[in-house]
N, C-alpha and C positions, 0 to 999 in steps of 0.2 A: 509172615514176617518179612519185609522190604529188608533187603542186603544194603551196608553202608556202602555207599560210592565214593571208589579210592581215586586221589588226585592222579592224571596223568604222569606222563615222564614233561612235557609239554608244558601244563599246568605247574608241576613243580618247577620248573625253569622260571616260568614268567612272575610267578606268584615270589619266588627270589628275589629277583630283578625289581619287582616294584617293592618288596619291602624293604629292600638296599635303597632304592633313588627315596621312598619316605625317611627311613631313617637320616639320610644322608639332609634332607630338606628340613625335618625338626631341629636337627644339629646347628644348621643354619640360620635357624630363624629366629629371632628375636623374642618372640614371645612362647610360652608355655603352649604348642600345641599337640603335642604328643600326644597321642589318645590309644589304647590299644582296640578298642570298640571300632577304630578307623580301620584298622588291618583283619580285625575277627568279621567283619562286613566284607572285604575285597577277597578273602579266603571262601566265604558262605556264598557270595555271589557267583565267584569261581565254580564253585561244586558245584552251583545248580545249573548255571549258563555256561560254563566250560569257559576255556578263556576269550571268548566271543566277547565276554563281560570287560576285558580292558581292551581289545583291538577293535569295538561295535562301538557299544553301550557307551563306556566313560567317555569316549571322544567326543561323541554326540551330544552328551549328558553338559560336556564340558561348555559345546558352543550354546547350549540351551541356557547354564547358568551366565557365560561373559553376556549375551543377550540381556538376558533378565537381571543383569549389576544396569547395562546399558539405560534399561528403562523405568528400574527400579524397583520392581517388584520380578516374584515368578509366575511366568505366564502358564497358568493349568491348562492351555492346549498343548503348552510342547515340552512343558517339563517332563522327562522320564527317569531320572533318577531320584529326586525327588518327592512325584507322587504329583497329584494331581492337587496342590495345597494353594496354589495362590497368594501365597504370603507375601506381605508384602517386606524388605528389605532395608528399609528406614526403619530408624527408632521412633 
């Protein structure tokens, strides 16, 4: 039987911090986007990838989706938050 993997002291810091600056940004935003499914994914991703997952990943993640607003769709070679979907971004 695998032992659950508890959050760092690190992990619990950062994992704070970003769901302070999200809450702080639904607060602000005009539309309904509050989701907790947004925060239970950045917690899960945390556990598995340690916080490599917001100081690597989402940075990266992030310049891969401005690109992909850029050109309209997401490109399945560089998407890695995502997944490899290709979808495209237009209705």
């Amino acid at each position: 039987m695998e032992a659950k993997r508890r959050f760092t002291d690190a992990e619990i810091s950062a994992l704070e911090m970003v769901e302070a600056v999200y809450m702080d940004a639904c607060a602000k935003c005009i539309a309904d986007v509050c989701d907790s499914r947004d925060l239970e994914t950045i917690r899960s991703r945390v556990k598995h990838q340690g916080v490599s997952f917001l100081t690597i990943t989402l940075p990266n993640s992030y310049k891969d989706f401005e690109r992909s607003v850029e050109v309209g769709y997401i490109d399945s070679t560089v998407s890695e938050l995502f997944g490899n979907t290709g979808h495209s971004l237009r209705s």
